[in-house]
Structure formats: C-alpha cells, structure tokens
RODRENLO-330082 format. One record per residue (C-alpha): residue in three letters; x, y, z. Coordinates in steps of 0.001 Angstrom, whole numbers. Last residue first. Layout:
BEGIN
+------+---------+---------+---------+
! rest !      xx !      yy !      zz !
+------+---------+---------+---------+
!  ALA !       X !       Y !       Z !
...
+------+---------+---------+---------+
//
This chain:
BEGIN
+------+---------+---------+---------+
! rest !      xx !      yy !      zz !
+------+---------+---------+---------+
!  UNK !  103846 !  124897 !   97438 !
!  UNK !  104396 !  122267 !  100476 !
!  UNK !  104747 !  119083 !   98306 !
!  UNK !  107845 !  120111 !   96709 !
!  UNK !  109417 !  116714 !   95233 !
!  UNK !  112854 !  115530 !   96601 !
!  UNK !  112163 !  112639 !   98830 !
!  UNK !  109150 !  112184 !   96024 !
!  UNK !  111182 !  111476 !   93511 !
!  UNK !  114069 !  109155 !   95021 !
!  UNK !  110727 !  107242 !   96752 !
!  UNK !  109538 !  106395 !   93162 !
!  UNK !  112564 !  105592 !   91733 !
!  UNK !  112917 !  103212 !   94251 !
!  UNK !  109528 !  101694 !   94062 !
!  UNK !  110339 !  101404 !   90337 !
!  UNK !  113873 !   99723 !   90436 !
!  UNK !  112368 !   97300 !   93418 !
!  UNK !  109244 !   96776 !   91363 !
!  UNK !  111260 !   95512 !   87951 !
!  UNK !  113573 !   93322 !   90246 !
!  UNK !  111040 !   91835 !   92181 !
!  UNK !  109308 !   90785 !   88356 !
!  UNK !  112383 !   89685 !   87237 !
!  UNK !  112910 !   87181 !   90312 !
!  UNK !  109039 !   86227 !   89759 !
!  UNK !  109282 !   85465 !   85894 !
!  UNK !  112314 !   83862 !   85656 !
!  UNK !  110890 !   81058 !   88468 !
!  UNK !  108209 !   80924 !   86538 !
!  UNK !  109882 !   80607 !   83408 !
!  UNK !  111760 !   77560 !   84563 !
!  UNK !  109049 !   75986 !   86758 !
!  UNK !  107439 !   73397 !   83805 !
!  UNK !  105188 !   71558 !   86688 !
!  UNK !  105606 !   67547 !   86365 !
!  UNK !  102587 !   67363 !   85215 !
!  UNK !  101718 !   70961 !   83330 !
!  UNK !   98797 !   73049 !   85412 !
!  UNK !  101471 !   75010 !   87078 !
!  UNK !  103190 !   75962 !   83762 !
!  UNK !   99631 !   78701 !   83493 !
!  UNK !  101468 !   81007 !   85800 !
!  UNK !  104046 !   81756 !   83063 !
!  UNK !  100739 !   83643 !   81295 !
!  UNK !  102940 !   87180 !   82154 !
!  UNK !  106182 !   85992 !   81911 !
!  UNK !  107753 !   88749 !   79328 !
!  UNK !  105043 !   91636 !   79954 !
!  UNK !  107947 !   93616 !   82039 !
!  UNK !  110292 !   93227 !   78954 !
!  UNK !  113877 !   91582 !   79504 !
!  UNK !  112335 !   87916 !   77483 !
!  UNK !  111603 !   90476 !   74769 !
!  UNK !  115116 !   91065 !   73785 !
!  UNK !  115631 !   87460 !   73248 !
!  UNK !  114417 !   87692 !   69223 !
!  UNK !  113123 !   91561 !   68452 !
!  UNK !  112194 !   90365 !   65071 !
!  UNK !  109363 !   88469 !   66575 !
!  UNK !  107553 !   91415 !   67351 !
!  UNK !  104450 !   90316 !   69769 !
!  UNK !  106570 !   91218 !   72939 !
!  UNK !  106175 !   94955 !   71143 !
!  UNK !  102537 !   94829 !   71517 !
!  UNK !  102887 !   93402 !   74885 !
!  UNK !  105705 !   96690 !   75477 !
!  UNK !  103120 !   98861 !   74406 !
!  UNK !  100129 !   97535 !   76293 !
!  UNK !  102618 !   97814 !   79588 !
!  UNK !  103439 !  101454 !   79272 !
!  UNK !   99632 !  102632 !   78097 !
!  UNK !   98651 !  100811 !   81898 !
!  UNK !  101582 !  102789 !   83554 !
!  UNK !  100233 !  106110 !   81842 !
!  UNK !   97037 !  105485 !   82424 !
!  UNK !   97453 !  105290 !   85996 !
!  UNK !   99924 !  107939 !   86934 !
!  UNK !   97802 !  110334 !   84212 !
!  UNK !   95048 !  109417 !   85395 !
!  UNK !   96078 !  110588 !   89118 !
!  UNK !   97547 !  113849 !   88334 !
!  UNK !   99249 !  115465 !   90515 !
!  UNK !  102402 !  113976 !   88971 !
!  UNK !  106218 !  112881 !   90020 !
!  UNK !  104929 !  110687 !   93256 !
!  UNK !  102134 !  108540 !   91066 !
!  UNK !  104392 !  108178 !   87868 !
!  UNK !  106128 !  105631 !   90631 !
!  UNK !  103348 !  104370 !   92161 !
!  UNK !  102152 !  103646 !   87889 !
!  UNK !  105295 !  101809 !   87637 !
!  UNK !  105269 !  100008 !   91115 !
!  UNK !  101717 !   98665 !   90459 !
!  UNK !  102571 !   97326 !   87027 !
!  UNK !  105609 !   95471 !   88158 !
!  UNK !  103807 !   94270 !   91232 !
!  UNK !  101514 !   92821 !   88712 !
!  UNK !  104284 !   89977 !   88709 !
!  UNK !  104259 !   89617 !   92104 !
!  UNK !  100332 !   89045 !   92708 !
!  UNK !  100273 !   87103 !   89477 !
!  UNK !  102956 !   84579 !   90829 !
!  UNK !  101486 !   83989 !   94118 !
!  UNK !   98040 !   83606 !   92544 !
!  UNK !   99051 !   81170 !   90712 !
!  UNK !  101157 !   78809 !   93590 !
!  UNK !   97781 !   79149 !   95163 !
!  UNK !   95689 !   78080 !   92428 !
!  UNK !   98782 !   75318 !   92364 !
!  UNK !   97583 !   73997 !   96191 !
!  UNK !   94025 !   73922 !   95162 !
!  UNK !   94111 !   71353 !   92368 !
!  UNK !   96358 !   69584 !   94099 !
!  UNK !   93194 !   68744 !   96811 !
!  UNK !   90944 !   69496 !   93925 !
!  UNK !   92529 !   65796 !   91841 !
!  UNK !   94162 !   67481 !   88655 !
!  UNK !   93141 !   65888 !   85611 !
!  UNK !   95387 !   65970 !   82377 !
!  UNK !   93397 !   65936 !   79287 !
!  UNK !   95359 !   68610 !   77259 !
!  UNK !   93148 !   71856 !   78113 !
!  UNK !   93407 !   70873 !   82140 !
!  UNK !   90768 !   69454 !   83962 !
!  UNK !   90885 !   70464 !   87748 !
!  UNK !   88693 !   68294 !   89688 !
!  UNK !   84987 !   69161 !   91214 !
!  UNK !   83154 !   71078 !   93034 !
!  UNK !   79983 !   71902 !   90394 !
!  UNK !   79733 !   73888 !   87250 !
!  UNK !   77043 !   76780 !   88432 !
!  UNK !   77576 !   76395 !   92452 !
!  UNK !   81497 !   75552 !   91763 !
!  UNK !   81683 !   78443 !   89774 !
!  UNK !   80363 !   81173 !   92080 !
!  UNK !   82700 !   80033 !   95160 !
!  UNK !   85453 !   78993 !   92962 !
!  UNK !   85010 !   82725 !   90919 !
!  UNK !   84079 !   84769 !   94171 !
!  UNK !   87189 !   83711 !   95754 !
!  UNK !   89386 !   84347 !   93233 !
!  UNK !   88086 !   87728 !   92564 !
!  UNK !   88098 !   88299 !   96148 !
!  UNK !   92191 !   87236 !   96206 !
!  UNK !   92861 !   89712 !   93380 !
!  UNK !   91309 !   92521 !   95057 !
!  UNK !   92888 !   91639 !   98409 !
!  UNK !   96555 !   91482 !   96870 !
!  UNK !   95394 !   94836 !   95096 !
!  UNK !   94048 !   96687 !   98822 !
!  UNK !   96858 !   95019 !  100594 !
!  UNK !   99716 !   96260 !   97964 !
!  UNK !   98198 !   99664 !   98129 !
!  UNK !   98048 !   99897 !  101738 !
!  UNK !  101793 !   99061 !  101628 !
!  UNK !  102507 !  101804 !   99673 !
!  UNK !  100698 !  104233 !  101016 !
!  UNK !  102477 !  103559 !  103901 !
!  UNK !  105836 !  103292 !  102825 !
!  UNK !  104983 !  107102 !  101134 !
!  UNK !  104104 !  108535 !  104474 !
!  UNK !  107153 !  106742 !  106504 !
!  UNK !  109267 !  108326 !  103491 !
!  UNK !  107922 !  111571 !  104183 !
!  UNK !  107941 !  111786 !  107957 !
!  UNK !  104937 !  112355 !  109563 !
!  UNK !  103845 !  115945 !  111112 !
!  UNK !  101025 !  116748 !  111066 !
!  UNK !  102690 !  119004 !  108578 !
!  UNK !  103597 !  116232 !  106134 !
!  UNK !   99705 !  115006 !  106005 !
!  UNK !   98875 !  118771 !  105737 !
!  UNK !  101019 !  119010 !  102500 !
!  UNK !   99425 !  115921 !  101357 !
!  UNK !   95927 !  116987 !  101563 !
!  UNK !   96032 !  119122 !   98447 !
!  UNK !   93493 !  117621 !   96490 !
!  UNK !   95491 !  116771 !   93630 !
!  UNK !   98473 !  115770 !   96000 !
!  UNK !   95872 !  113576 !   97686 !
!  UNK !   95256 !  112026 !   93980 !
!  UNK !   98726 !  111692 !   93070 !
!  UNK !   99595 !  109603 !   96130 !
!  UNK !   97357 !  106946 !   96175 !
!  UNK !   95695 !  107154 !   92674 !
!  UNK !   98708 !  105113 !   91074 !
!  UNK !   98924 !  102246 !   93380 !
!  UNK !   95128 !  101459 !   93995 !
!  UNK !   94506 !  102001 !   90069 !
!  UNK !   98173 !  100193 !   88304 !
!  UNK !   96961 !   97055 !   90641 !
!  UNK !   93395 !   97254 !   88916 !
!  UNK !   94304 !   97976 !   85577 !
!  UNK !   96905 !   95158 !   85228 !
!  UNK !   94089 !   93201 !   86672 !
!  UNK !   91722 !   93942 !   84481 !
!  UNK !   94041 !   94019 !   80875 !
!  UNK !   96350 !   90293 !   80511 !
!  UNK !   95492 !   88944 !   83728 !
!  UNK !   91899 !   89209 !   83265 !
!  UNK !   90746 !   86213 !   81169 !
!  UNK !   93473 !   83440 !   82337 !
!  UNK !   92395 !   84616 !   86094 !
!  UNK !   88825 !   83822 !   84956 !
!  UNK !   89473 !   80730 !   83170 !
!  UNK !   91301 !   79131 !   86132 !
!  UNK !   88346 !   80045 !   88477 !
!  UNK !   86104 !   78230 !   85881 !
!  UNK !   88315 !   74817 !   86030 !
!  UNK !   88099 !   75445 !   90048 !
!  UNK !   84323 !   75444 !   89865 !
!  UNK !   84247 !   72678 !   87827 !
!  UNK !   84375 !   71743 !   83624 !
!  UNK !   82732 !   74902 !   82557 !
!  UNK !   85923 !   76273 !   81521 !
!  UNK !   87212 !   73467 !   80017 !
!  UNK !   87492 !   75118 !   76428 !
!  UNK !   88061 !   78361 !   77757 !
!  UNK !   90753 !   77600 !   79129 !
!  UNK !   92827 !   76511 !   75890 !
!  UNK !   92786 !   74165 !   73008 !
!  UNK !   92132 !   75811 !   69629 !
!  UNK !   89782 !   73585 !   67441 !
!  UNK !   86484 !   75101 !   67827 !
!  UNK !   83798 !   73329 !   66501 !
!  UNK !   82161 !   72559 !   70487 !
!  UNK !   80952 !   76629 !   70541 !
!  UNK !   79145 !   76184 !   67121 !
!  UNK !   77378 !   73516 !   68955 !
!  UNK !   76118 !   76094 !   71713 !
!  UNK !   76693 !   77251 !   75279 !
!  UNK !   76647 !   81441 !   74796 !
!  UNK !   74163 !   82188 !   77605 !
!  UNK !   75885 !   79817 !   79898 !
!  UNK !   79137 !   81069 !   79227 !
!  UNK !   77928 !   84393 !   79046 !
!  UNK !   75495 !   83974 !   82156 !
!  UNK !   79205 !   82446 !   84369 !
!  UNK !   81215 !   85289 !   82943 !
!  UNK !   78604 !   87816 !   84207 !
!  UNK !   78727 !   86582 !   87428 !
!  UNK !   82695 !   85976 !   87750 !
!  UNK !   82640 !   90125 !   86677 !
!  UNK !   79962 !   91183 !   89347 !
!  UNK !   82574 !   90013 !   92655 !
!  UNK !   85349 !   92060 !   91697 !
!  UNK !   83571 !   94137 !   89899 !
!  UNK !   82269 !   95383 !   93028 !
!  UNK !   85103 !   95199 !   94833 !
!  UNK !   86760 !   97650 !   92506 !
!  UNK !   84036 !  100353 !   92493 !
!  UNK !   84074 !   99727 !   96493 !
!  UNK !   87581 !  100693 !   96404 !
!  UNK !   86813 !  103684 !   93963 !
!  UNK !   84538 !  105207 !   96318 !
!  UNK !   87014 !  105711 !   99068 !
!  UNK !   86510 !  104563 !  102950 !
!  UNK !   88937 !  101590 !  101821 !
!  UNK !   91494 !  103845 !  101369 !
!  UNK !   91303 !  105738 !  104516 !
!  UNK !   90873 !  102868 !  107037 !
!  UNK !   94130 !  101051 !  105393 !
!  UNK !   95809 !  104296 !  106052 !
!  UNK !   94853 !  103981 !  109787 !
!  UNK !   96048 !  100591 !  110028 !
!  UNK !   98926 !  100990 !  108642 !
!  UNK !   99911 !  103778 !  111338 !
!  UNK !  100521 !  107310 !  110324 !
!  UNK !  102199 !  108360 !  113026 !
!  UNK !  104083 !  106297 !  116224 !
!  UNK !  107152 !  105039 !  114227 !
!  UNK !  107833 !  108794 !  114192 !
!  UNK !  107757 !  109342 !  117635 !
!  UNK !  106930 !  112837 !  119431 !
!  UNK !  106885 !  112351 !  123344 !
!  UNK !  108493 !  115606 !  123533 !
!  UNK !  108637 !  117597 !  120449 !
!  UNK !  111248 !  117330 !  118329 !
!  UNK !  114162 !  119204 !  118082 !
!  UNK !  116979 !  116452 !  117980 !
!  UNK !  117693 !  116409 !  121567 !
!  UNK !  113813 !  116402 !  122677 !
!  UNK !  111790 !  119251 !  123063 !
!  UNK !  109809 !  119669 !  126444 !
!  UNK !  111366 !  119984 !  129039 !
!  UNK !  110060 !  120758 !  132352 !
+------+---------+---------+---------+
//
C-alpha cells in the first residue's frame, strides 16, 4: 500500500485540510488580551455615558464649537455617533494595530510557530489565517463597541432620531442605515493600520514593537496631516480620510472623500499585507 502521494506528501495529507479558520478563531479568542479588548469594549460607552452625565453643566451649554459632542446626549444613536467620533482617531487605531500585530510576532516570541510549520501547514495558509482571524476579531471589536453604545445610550438618552451638529434630523430608520455605511468605512480604513502593524508583525519577534510601531507610524503622519505647508501631499497619507465617515450625516451625503477614502485605504492594506507575506515567505522561523 502506498502511502506518499506524487508530490511527497503523505497520503491523505491536504493542505486546505490544516489550520482551519475556525480553529484559529478558537485560539485567539482563548487569549487574555481578547477579553482585555472586549472589556473595554463594552466599559468605555459606560464611562462616557457617567462623564457626560457627571459633567452636564451651564458652562457645558457656552461652548460655541459645533460638533458631536454637542448632541451627544440627544438619543441613543446621537451617543453612538459620539463614541465612534471619540475613538477613531487613537482606540481603535490601537485596537486593529493589537489583534493584527500580536498574531504572528507573539507566537514567534514564544516559539510556537516553528511547531505550527512542522505540523505541518503551509506558510502562507498559516499567515492567511492569522490574518483573517485578525480581521474578525477587530471587525467584531468595532461592531461590540457599536452595539454597546446604541444599546447603552438609548437606555440613558432614549431611542430616538439622529440630530446632527447643524440641525438636520435624521428619522432612526435612516438613521440606522448610515451607522452602517460608518462602520463600513472605519472597518476599511483601520485596515490600513491593521495591515501595517501585520506587516512589522512577520519581520519582528517582538509583538510591541509590531504594535507600537504601526500606532507611532500613524500619530506621525496625523501630526504631519496638520502641516499646511505640505498642500495636496497630505491627501496620499494613510490618516488622510480618517473623519470622512462623518459626510454620511450631510443631506444629500457629501460621498467624494469617502469614496477616496475606502479605494485608498484597500490600496494601503493590499501594499502592506503584501509586504507582509513577501517577509515572512522568506523569514527563518525554524532557527
């Protein structure tokens, strides 16, 4: 009886067969720092709903700039608005740069990857799953914050309309379908992020480094984005587009930057996901 296929393998041996999704899924939310991230997931609405509370005063009402925060406490959905406005610029960038930079660096720390590869799996069926375990674990991340914020909000602030900063008022039906067309856009455009720091991820066995250092790349280039002198040379940053999301609360919806924003956002994690899989198809994980 044979048993070794034509190329070598062993019989019965299928690639497609190892490693499933599932599996890797299983792994990463068994970890300590996914139930970190879930829990401040669903704490940080919390706390934003007792400061808001907390901090309701007259000196509050004197402010002149118009903005989220203004109609924050307007509805549920008005709060849930305020939220996303609040953490797209730091949390979330943190967040998607954390499930997509520890996932490889952090098993190389530990060593397991070179027993992963000996089970064996293929490499680049090892890193497309840790990949796509790292986009469910930050899509899901993002989707419990918004869930906890309507949910939350609309007990403290009530179920009601979408009032925007400039006196527009969205009926919750609407109101609903742009949240969605929001969270859409953030979830590709922190794909930028998230491909940077899995990139750093598969040249270091370091996994603050791959995370920090993607997070200390996109503070940079929104402190450079603040340089006027740089003119149209900011609209090519990764940062350029980040707030675009807010056009979706304009009547009719503004979708010019939005539109700029997603397509530059795939090609930003395209470049970095490749680079990423060019380094580890020829990184030494066996030493």
């Amino acid at each position: 009886m044979n048993h070794v296929q034509v190329n070598g393998a062993v019989a019965g041996y299928r690639p497609s067969r190892t490693l499933r999704l599932t599996v890797e899924l299983r792994r990463q939310f068994a970890r300590r720092r996914t139930f970190g991230v879930v829990a401040l997931m669903v704490a940080l609405p919390l706390l934003l709903i007792a400061a808001l509370k907390l901090g309701a005063s007259e000196d509050a009402g004197e402010n002149n700039r118009i903005n989220l925060v203004d109609v924050a406490t307007a509805s549920g959905l008005n709060f849930t608005l305020f939220v996303l406005f609040a953490t797209t610029g730091f949390f979330l960038v943190v967040v998607y740069a954390l499930f997509f930079g520890d996932t490889v660096a952090s098993e190389a720390q530990w060593g397991a990857l070179r027993y992963t590869l000996a089970t064996p799996v293929p490499r680049m069926r090892l890193l497309r799953q840790k990949w796509l375990a790292a986009l469910v674990l930050s899509v899901g991340a993002l989707l419990t914050l918004t869930a906890v914020s309507v949910l939350a909000g609309s007990v403290a602030f009530g179920f009601g309309a979408i009032e925007t900063p400039v006196g527009v008022t969205l009926a919750q039906g609407e109101g609903f379908l742009r949240l969605a067309g929001m969270l859409g856009y953030l979830a590709v455009h922190l794909l930028v992020v998230g491909t940077l720091a899995f990139w750093f991820s598969t040249i270091t066995d370091a996994p603050l480094a791959a995370v920090g250092g993607a997070v200390f790349t996109m503070f940079v280039f929104a402190i450079l984005e603040q340089v006027e002198q740089l003119g149209s040379l900011r609209d090519w940053f990764p940062t350029a587009g980040e707030f675009a999301w807010t056009d979706l609360l304009q009547t009719p919806v503004a979708d010019g930057d939005l539109f700029r924003g997603v397509i530059q956002s795939l090609v930003y994690a395209a470049v970095f996901t490749a680079l990423g899989f060019r380094a580890f198809a020829r990184r030494d994980v066996t030493s």
